[in-house]
N, C-alpha and C positions, 0 to 999 in steps of 0.2 A: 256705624261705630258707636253715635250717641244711643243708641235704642239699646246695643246687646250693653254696653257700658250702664246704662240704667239696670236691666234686667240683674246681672251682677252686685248694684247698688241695693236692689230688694234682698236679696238672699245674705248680703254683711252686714245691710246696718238693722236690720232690721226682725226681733222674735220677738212671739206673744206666748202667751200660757192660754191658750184655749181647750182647757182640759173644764171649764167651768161649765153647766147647763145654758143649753142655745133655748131661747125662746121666742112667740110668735111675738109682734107688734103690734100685726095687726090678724084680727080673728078671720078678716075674711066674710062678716055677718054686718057688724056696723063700726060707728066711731069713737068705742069703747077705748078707753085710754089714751084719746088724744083731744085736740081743742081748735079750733077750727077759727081762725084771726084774718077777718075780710070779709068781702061780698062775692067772693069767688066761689064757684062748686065744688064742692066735694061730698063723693055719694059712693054704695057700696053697690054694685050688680053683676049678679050671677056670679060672686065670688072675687070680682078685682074690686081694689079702688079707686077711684076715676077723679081725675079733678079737669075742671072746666073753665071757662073765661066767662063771666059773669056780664051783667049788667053796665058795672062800672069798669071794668076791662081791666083791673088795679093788680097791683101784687095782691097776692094771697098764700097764705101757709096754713098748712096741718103740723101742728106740731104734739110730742109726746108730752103728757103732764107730768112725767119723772126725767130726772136727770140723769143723762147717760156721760162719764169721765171717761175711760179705758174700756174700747170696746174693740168688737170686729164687727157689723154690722151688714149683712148680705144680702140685698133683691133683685127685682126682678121688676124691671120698667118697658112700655111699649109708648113710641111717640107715634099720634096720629095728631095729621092735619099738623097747626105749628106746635112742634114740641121743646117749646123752651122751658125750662123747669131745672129742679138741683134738690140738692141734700145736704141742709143746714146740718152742723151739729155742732154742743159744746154752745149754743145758742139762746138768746134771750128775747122775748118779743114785747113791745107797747104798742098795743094796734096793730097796724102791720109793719113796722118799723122795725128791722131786727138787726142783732148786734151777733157774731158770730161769723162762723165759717161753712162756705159754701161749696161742696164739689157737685160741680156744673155738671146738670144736662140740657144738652144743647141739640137744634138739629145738628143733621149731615151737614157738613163742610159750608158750616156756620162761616163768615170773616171774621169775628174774632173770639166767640164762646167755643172753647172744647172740653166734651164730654171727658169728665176724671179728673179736669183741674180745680185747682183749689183758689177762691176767690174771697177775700174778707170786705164785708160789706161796711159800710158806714167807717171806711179806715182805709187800708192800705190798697185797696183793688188786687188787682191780678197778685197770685205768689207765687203762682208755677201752671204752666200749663203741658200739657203732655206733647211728646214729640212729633213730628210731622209725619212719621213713621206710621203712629197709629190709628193716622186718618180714616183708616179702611176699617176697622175693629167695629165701630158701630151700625147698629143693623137697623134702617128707619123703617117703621111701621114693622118689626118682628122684635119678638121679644129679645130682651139684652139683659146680663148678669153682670150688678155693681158690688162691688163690695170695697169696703171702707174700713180700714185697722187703724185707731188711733191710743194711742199709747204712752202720756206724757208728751212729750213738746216731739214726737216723732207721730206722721201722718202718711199713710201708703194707701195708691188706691188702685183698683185692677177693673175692667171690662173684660166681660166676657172671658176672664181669667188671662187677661193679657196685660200686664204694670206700666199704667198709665204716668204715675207722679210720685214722688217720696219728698218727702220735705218734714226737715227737725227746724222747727220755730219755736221760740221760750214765749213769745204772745199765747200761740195758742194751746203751749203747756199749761197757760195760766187760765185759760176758759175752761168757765162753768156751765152749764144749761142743757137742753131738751136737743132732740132729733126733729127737725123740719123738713116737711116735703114741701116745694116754693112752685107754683104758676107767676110766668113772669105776666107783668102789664105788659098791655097793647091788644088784648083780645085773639077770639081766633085759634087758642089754645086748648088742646086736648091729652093728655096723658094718661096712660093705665096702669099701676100700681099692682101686684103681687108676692107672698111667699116674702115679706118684709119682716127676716129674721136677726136678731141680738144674740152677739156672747159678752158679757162683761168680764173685762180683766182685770188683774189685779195692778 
């Protein structure tokens, strides 16, 4: 009842104007247009892009050097080996210290990280995590479809086109900043990146 009750929840509270020009993020060639904060990998081959667990095994972020407000934000992620990782946005970084909001990618039926929920770091932690229902929607080691609509202090997120989380928060209406791709610390970490496409709304 709570999952079709959500599903419901996306289709009332929730419309964009996605009538605006979709474009890439990332080219698919190198790290044109973004900035690279840590000692962690991130590299471009044969077309994806990859990030890795580095030397010091620390957080690390890719993030964009423009700032994305009202978006809908659509990729394509593959976890090999440990895939813990996420998608800062509305985010600010010093070092690798960031401020902002994160919808988690986590493994398969992680104990407490799930993939499409929405987590504010250096603040309030967890603000909604998706239902126990959707346990099965994630596909490990095959590719998976995220996408991310944020829209003033309303925030919806879907796998594999299946609605993970909705959540209207006035904090993170009031967030400024960039799009982050996160490698969590502890090493061991491997993720593949693709087809990381923007619509900006109004």
């Amino acid at each position: 009842m709570r999952y079709k009750y959500l599903k419901l929840l996306f289709l009332l509270s929730f419309t964009a104007d996605v009538t605006a020009q979709t474009v890439d993020l990332f080219n698919a060639e190198n790290l044109e247009g973004w900035t690279v904060y840590g000692t962690e990998k991130w590299y471009v081959d044969e077309g994806e892009l990859i990030c890795e667990s580095g030397p010091d095994q620390n957080y690390g972020y890719l993030a964009t050097n423009k700032y994305y407000d009202n978006f809908e934000l659509v990729l394509e992620f593959k976890q090999e080996a440990n895939g813990n990782s996420g998608v800062f946005f509305r985010s600010t970084l010093e070092g690798t210290e960031i401020s902002g909001w994160q919808v988690e990618v986590a493994p398969a039926n992680h104990p407490k990280d799930k993939t499409g929920g929405i987590y504010e770091s250096y603040g309030r932690g967890w603000l909604i995590k998706p239902p126990a229902e959707t346990d099965s929607v994630l596909k490990m080691g095959e590719w998976n479809t995220l996408k991310i609509v944020a829209q003033g202090d309303q925030v919806s997120t879907w796998l594999n086109n299946v609605p993970m989380v909705s959540i209207n928060d006035s904090l993170i209406g009031k967030g400024k900043g960039s799009i982050a791709l996160q490698i969590h610390d502890g090493g061991g970490i491997k993720v593949k990146w693709r087809n990381i496409k923007i619509t900006e709304l109004k």
